[in-house]
C-alpha positions in Angstrom: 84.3 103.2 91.9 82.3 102.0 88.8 80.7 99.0 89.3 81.7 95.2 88.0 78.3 94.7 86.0 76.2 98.0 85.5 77.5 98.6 81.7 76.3 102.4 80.3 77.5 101.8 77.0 78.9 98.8 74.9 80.4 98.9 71.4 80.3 95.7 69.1 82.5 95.7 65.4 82.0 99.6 65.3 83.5 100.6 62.1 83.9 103.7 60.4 84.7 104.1 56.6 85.3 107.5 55.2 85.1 107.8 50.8 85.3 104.6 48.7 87.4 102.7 46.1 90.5 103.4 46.4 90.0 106.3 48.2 88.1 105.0 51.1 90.0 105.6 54.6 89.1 102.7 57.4 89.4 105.8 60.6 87.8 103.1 63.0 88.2 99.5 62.5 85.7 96.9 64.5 86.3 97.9 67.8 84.6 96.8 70.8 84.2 98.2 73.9 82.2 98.1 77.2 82.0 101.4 79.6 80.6 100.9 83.2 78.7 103.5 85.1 80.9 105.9 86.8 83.7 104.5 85.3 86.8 107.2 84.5 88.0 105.6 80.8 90.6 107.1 78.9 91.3 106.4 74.9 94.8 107.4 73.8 96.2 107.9 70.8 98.0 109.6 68.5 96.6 112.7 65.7 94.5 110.5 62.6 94.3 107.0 65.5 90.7 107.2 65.0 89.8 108.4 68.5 87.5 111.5 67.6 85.7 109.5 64.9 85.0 107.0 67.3 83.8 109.8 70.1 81.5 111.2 67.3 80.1 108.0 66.5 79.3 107.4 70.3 77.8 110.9 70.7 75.4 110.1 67.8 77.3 112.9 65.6 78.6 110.5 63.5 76.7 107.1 62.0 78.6 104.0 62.0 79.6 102.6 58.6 79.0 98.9 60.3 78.5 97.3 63.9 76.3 98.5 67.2 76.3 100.9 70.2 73.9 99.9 72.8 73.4 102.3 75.6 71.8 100.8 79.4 71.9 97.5 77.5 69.8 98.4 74.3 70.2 99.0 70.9 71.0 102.6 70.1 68.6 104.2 68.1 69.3 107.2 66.7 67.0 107.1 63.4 64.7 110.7 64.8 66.0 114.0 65.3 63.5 112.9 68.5 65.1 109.9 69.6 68.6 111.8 69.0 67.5 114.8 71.6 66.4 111.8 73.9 70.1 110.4 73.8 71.2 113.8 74.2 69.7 114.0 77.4 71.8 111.0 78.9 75.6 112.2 76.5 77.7 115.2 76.8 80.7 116.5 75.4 83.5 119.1 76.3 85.4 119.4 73.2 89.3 120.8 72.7 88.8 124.2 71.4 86.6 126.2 73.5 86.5 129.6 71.6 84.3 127.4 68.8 82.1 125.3 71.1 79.4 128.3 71.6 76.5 129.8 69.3 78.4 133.9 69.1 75.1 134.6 69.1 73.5 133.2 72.2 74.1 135.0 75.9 75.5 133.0 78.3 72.4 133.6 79.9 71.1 131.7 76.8 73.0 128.9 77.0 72.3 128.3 80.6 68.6 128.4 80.6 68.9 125.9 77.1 69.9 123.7 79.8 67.2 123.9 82.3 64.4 124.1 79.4 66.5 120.5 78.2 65.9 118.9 81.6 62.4 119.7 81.7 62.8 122.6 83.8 61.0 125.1 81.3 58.2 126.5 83.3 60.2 127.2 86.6 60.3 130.2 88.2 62.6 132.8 87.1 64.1 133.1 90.8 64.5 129.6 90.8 66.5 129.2 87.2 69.0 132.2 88.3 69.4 130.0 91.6 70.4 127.2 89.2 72.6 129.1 87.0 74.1 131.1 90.4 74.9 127.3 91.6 76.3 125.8 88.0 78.7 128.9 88.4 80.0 128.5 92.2 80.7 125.0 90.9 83.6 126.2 88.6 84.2 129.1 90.4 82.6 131.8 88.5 79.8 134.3 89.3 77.2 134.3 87.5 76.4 138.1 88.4 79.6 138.8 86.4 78.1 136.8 83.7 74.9 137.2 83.0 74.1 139.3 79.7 77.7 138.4 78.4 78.5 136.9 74.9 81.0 133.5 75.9 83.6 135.0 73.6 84.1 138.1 76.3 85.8 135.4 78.6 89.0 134.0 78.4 89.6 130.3 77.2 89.9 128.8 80.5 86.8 130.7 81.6 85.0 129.3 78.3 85.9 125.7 79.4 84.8 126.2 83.0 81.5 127.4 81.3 81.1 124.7 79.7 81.8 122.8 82.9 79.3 124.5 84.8 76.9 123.8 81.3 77.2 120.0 82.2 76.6 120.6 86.6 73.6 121.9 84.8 72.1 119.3 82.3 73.2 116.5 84.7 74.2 113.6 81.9 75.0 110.4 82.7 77.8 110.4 79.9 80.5 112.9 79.3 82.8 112.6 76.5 85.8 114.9 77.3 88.0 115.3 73.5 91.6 117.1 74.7 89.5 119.0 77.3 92.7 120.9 78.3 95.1 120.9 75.0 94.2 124.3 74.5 94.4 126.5 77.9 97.5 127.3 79.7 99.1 125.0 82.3 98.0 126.8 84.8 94.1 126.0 84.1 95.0 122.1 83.2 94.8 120.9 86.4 92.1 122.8 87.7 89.9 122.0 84.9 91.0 118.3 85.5 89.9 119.2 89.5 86.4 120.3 88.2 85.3 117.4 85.9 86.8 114.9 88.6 84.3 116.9 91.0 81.6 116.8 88.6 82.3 113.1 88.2 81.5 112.6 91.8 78.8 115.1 92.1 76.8 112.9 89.8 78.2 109.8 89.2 78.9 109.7 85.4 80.5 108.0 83.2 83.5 110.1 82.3 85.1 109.1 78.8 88.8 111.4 78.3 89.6 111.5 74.1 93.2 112.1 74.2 97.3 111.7 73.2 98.3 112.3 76.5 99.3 109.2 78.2 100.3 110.8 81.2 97.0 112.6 81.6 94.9 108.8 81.0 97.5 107.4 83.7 96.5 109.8 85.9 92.5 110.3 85.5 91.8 107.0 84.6 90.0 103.4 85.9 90.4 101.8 82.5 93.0 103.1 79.2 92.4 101.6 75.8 95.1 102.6 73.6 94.1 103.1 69.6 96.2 102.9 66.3 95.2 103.2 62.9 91.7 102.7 63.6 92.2 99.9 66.0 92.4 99.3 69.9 95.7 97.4 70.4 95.7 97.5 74.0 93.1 98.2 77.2 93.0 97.3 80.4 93.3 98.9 84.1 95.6 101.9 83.8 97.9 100.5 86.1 98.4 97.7 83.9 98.3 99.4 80.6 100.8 101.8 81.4 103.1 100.6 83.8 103.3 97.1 82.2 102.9 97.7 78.6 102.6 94.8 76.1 102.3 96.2 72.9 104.7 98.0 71.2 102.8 100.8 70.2 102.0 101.5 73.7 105.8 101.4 75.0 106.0 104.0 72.5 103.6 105.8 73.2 105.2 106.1 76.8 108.5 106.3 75.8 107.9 109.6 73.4 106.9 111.5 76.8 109.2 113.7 77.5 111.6 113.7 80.7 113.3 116.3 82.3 116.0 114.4 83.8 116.4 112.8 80.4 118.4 113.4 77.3 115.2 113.9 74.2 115.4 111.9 72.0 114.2 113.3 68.7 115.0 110.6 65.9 111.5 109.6 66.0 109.8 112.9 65.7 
């Protein structure tokens, strides 16, 4: 369970403007948050809420039109491609499509020892990077025998996803930003994939950060939701509280537009 006072990573007015004039589009609107170490968060919301933008920003993909991330209590600084790599070291993502997350050009082999090299492991032993890479594998339930000298795009995209999994056992962050990490691979692979980054939550005691529209997905991962429209959170709390005692009406929504099997759909709203 995350602790009451080690914050990770804090948000203060963080505020994204896209064009100008009349043509400037407000995607994130001065929100503030506060994420605790090993805290499972959740933000929810619906295509063009803003939640992506906002992941970028806190990756360091993205720079903030106004307001401040501060990471273990200090002010982010991201002004060096240095100081970026740094930050790097400490934040990881898993995006949505997993067919467009990898260099076609790099090996999995490749991508693996990129990992080691990033954690300083550079001049190991070659026995003892295969042992690493054997291990990242048997954590997502691949060999890395069956791997090794294979382009990522040979493997199907629930394979690619566990890859990337087994990429993150590797580099060890103390941040994972998860954007749909499932919306794009068979029911089947959902929950396992789900299994695995619980795991891996566990394993290392991250912060584990879930970019989503699923509401039933943040009610089930989650220690803290924060639901975002247009640009704005309107609601966060415990998940318990968020969604099983919903105040705003954008969250009743929200839950409401999930769809039941025992239940007549109602389609006037789509």
């Amino acid at each position: 369970m995350p602790g009451e006072n080690n914050l990770c990573l804090s948000g203060r007015g963080l505020t994204k403007i896209f064009g100008f004039g009349r043509r400037k589009t407000v995607a994130v609107d001065h929100v503030d948050f506060d994420f605790r170490e090993g805290e499972v968060i959740s933000i929810v919301g619906e295509s063009g809420s803003g939640k992506t933008t906002l992941a970028k920003m806190i990756l360091g993909l993205l720079t903030p039109t106004e307001g401040e991330i501060y990471f273990q209590g200090k002010k982010l600084d991201l002004s060096t491609y240095g100081k970026k790599r740094e930050y790097w070291k400490s934040i990881q993502a898993i995006f949505q499509d997993p067919f467009s997350s990898y260099n076609i050009f790099n090996k999995i082999d490749t991508l693996f020892l990129d990992c080691i090299h990033m954690r300083g492991g550079r001049h190991l032993p070659r026995a003892k990077k295969v042992e690493m890479m054997t291990e990242a594998c048997s954590f997502v339930n691949l060999k890395f025998e069956e791997l090794t000298n294979k382009y990522p795009f040979e493997l199907s995209g629930g394979q690619m996803q566990r890859l990337m999994i087994a990429r993150i056992f590797l580099l060890k962050p103390k941040i994972l930003v998860a954007d749909e990490p499932t919306s794009m691979i068979d029911a089947c692979s959902r929950a396992t994939i789900l299994d695995y980054l619980m795991d891996l939550r566990n394993e290392i005691g991250m912060t584990l950060i879930f970019i989503t529209h699923d509401i039933g997905l943040a009610y089930y991962v989650s220690d803290t939701v924060y639901i975002m429209e247009r640009g704005k959170f309107v609601e966060s709390g415990p998940a318990d509280e968020v969604i099983l005692q919903p105040k705003h009406p954008y969250t009743r929504r929200l839950i409401s537009d999930v769809p039941k099997i025992y239940e007549e759909w109602d389609l006037s709203t789509v």
